[in-house]
N, C-alpha and C positions, 0 to 999 in steps of 0.2 A: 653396465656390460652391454645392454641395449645398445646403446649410444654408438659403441665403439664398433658392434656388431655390424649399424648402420653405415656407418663411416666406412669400414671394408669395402663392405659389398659395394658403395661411392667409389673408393677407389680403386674396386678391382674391374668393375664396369668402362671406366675411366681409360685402364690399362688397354682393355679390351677394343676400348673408343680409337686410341692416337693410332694403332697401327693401320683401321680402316680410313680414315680422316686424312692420314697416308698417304693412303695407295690413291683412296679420291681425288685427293690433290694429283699425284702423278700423271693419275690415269689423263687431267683436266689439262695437266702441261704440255702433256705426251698428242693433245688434239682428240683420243681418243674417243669422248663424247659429243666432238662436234663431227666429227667422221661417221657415227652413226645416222647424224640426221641430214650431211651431206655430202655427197657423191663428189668424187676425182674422175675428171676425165680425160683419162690416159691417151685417148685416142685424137683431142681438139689439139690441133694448129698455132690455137691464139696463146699471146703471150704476155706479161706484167706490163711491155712496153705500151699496148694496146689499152689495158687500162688508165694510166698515165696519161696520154694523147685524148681519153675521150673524157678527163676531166677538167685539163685546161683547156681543149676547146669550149668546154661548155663552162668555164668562166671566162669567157672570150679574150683568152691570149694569142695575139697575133706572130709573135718572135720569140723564139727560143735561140738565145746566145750559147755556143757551145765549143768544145774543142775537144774534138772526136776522140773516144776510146775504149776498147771491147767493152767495157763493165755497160756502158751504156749505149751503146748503139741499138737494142731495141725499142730504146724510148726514141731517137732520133729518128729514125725509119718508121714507126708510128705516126709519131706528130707530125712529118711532112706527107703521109697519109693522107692525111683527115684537114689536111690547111695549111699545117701551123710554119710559117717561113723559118727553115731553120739557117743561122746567121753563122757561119762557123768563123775564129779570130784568131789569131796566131799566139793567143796566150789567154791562160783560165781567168786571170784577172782583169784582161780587158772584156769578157764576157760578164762578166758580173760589173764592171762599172757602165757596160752597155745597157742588160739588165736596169741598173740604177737610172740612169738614164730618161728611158722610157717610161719606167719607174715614176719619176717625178713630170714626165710633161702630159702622160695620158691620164694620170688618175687612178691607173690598175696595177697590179701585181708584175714587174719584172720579176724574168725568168731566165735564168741561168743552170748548163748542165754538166757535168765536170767528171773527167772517170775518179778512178781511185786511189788514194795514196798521195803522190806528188800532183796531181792534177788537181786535188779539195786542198792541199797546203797553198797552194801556189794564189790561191782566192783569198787568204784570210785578208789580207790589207786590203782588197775591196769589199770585202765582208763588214767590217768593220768600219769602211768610211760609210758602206748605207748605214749598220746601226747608229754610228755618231749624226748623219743625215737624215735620219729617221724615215729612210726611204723601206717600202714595203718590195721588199726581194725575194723568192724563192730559189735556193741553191738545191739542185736534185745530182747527188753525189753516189759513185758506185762504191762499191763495195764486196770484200770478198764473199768466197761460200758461207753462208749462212752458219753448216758446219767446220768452215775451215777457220774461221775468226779469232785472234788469240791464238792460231797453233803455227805463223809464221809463212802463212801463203804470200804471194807475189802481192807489194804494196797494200798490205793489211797493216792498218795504225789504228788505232783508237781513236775514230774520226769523232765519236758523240764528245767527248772530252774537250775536245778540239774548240766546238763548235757552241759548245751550251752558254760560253762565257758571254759570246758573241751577238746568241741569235733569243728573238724570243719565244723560240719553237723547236725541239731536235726530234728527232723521231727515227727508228731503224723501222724497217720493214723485215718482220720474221713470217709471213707468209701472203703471197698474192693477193688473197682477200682482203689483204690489210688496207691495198693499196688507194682504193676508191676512198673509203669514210677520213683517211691519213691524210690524203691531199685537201681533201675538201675542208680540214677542220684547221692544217697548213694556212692554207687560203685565207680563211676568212682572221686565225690570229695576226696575219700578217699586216693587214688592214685595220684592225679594230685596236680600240686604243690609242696610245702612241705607236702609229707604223714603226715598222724595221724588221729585218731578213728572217726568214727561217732556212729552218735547214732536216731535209729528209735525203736517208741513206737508203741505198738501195742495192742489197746482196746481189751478186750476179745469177744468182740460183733464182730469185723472184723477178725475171725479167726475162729469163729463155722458156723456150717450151718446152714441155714433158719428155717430148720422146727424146732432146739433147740432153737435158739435167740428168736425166735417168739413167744415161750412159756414164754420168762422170760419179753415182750412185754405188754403182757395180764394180766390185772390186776385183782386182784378176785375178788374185787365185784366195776363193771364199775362205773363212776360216772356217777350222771345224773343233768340233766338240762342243761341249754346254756355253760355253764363254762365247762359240764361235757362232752357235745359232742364235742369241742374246743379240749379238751384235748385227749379222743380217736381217732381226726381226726389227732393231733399234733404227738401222739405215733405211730400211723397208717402210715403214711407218713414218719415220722423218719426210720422206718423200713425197707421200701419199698427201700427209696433213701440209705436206708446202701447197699440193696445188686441191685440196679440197675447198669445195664449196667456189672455184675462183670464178668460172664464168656466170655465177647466177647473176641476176638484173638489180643493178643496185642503181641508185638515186645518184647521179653525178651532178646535179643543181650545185648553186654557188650556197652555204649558209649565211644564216644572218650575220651583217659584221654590225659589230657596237663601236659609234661614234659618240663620245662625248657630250653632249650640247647642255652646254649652260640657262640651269631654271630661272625663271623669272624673278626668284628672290634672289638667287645670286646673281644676277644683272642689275638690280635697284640695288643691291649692297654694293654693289662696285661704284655704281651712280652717285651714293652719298658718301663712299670715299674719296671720288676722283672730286668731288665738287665741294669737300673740307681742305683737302690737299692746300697749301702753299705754295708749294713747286711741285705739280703732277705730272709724272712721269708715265706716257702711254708706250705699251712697246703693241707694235704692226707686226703682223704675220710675217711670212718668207715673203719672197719678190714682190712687199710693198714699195712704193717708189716714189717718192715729192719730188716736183718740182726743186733748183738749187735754193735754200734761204738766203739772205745776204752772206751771214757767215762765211758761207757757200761760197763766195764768190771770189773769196782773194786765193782760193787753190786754182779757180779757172783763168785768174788776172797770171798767179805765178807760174804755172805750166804754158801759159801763151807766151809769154817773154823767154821759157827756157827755149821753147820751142823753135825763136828766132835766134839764140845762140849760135855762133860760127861754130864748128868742128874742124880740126888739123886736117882727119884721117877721114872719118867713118862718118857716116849719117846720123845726124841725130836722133835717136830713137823718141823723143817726143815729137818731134815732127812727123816720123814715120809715121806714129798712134793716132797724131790728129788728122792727118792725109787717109787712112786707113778705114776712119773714123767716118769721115763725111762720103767717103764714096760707097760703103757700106750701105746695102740695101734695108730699108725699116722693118723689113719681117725677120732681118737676120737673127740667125742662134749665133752667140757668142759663148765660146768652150776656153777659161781660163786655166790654161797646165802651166804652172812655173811660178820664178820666183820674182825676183827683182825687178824683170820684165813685163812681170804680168800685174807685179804689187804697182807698177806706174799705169801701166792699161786699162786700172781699176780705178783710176784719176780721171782718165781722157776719154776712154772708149762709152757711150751712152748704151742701156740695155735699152731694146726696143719695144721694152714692155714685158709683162711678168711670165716668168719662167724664159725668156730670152735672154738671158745669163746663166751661164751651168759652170759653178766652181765645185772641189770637191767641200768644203765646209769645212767643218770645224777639226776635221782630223787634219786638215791639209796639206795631204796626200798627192805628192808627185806620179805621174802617170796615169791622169785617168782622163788626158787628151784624147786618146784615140779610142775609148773604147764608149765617151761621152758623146762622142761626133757620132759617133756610129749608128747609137741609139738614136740622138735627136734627127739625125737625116732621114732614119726610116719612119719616124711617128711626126715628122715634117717632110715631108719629100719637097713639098713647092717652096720651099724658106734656103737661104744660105745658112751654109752653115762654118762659122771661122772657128779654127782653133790657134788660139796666142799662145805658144810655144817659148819658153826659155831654151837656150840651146841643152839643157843639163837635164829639162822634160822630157826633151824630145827623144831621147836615147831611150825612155821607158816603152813607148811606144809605136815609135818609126816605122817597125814592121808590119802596121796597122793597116799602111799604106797597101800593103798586098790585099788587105780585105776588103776596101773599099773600093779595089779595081774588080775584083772577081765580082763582089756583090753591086757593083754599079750602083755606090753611095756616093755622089761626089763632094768632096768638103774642100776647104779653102783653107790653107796652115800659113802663116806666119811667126817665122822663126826669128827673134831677138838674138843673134850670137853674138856674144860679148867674150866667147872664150873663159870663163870663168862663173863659178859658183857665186854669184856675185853678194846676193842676198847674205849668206855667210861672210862673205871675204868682208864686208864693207865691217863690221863688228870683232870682227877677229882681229884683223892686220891691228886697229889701234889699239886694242882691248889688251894684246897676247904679242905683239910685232911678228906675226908673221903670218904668210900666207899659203903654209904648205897645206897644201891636195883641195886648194880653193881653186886654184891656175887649171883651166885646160889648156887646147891648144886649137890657135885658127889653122886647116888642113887644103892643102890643094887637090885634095882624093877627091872620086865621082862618087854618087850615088849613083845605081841604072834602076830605074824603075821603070815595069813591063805593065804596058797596057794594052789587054789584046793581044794583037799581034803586034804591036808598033813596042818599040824600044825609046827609052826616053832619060836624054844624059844631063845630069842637076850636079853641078859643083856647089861643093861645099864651103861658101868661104864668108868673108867678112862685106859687110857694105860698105860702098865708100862714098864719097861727095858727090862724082862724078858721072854716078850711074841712078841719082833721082830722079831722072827722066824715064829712064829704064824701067824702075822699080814703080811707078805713077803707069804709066803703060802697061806693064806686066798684072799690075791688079786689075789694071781694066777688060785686059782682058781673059782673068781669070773669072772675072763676072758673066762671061760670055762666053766661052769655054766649061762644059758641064758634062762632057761624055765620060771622062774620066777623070780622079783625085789629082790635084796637084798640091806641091807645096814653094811658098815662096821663101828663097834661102838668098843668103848673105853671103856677097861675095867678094873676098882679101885681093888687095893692088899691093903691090912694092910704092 
């Protein structure tokens, strides 16, 4: 009877336990124990975007890729504050391949800024070629009210869902204070390890200041009764705990990133493998490069005799490559967008040295011409920079063109138009006999591209025999020609 006696009084103590255990917990979700030990301050100016800006500066980011939109415009008006060049694109996913980019030629964290809803969808296929390229990217994406999330506000999606398959880092921000130790821990995942993108959200409520948030808070006409004072103490306090504690002095330093490196025993363990081997097989890093082996050599014997090939109509596009090829300056960046055309330019064209080739890898991913160039011009400014276009690429990012004249990047485009998905066509038509929706079409339409004040009129057409003189001049001097973007296009004869 003892026993049982004890056992009660266990369990009724118990009983007594869960409903304060409860409220503790509530009380801990609700902020209300960090609101006692720190102060909101109703009255400060400053805003989430200011936090944001003062901790990629201080992990010395130079560029912020972006394509302007309410959710996030106080992160952009921050960072160009405090330095940070902000690059704006005529599309979210050429920001993040621009991101990528820079990404891989400086060593640091590209960054990329994107509003909300259709603005973070519009990034996944460049999201996903940094993860497959193992490029370390930062996507800072907006998001709705904190409290409005789930309840069908303007471009409210389940962006972490989205994004977690993707990235190796997601993160929501539920209140300002978050925002400093989030980035910085962003940061350093995104670097450590095998690199590749993360991705932090950021509610439009943890990015305005107090005295705006506060206004969209206040309801017009308050409720009343028990339910209705419940509910203004619940908005009241939501409020308060978004922006407590936000301006105190927190540590914006980069953290430690973990690089890999290979101990000593497993360096002699590979040493008595590679030196047992029979046929050992060494694989080289990214933009390793030998010299041609022999092997090597009857692609360069076959591409020089196509190269002298007669054509009926149109230019040879391997002569083009090799003519291209040799007048090409040695510091040049070469940016490969495309398919057929660019799968031969990866024959002919020499990289000038490592990281002087920028394809998209192993997702290989049409369109990340212009937003590749972009990147590499601004983390090379003294280097050319060419982008080898398929004509079926180049429709991904053409509008690019506008960015490169505002932001006075100049790059160098060569367009392969063959009218046709060629890469495809050439497997289909035998494979299946037919070539439906591989055909485009050669067009005698202009493009007008505005430089400055100067207007500037580029037919769009095919090349023909006649005009290799042309096209040999014309690159020359495009070499020499640097104030504003140009691209070299193909032009159709009857």
């Amino acid at each position: 009877m003892e026993s049982l006696g004890a056992v009660g009084a266990v369990l009724g103590c118990s009983a007594c336990c869960i409903p304060v255990v409860a409220l503790l917990l509530a009380a801990y979700k609700l902020g209300l124990f960090y609101q006692l030990f720190h102060q909101t301050e109703t009255e400060s100016p400053r805003h989430g975007g200011e936090s944001v800006a003062e901790v990629l500066r201080a992990h010395g980011v130079k560029f912020l890729f972006t394509l302007v939109g309410g959710h996030i415009s106080p992160i952009l008006v921050a960072c160009e504050k405090v330095g940070i060049r902000i690059v704006d694109t005529r599309h979210e996913a050429s920001a993040v391949f621009a991101a990528d980019a820079v990404a891989r030629l400086s060593g640091t964290v590209g960054v990329a800024a994107v509003t909300a809803g259709p603005g973070l969808t519009n990034t996944v296929t460049a999201v996903k070629n940094a993860q497959m390229a193992e490029s370390p990217v930062l996507l800072l994406g907006g998001g709705a009210a904190t409290l409005l999330q789930g309840r069908g506000a303007l471009q409210d999606i389940d962006q972490m869902s989205l994004f977690k398959p993707l990235c190796k880092f997601c993160a929501s921000i539920r209140t300002v204070r978050e925002i400093v130790p989030t980035l910085r821990k962003a940061l350093a995942i995104a670097q450590s390890g095998t690199p590749g993108p993360v991705f932090v959200e950021f509610p439009i409520d943890t990015l305005y200041p107090y005295h705006l948030v506060s206004k969209e808070f206040a309801p017009k006409t308050p409720p009343k009764g028990l339910m209705g004072s419940i509910i203004s103490w619940y908005l009241r306090n939501h409020l308060k705990n978004l922006f407590a504690g936000a301006w105190e002095a927190r540590d914006v330093c980069p953290l430690s990133v973990h690089i890999p490196q290979a101990t000593e025993d497993q360096v002699q363990k590979c040493i008595e493998l590679v030196s047992r081997a029979k046929k050992p097989v060494i694989l080289l890093g990214s933009q390793v490069t030998l010299p041609p082996s022999p092997s090597d050599h009857q692609f360069v014997f076959y591409f020089r005799a196509k190269a002298d090939e007669k054509t009926e109509r149109h230019l040879n596009p391997i002569k083009v490559l090799h003519c291209v090829d040799e007048l090409m300056a040695e510091d040049s960046i070469i940016v490969a967008d495309g398919g057929d055309f660019v799968g031969t330019a990866a024959y002919i064209m020499r990289p000038r040295g490592p990281l002087r080739w920028l394809d998209p890898g192993a997702f290989g991913t049409l369109g990340v011409g212009g937003g590749f160039a972009l990147g590499a011009k601004l983390c090379r400014p003294e280097s050319e920079v060419w982008i080898i276009y398929g004509d079926g690429s180049l429709g991904y990012s053409v509008a690019e063109f506008d960015t490169f004249t505002r932001h006075k990047t100049p790059v160098l485009a060569l367009v392969g138009n063959d009218a046709c998905w060629s890469q495809i066509s050439r497997e289909q038509v035998p494979i299946l006999g037919s070539n439906v929706a591989c055909g485009l079409a050669f067009t005698g339409n202009c493009f007008i591209f505005f430089a400055g004040r100067k207007t500037y009129r580029l037919c769009l057409c095919l090349f023909s025999i006649k005009l290799v003189r042309v096209l040999l001049i014309s690159l020359l001097l495009l070499k020499i020609i640097t104030s504003w973007p140009m691209v070299t296009v193909e032009k159709a004869t009857s």
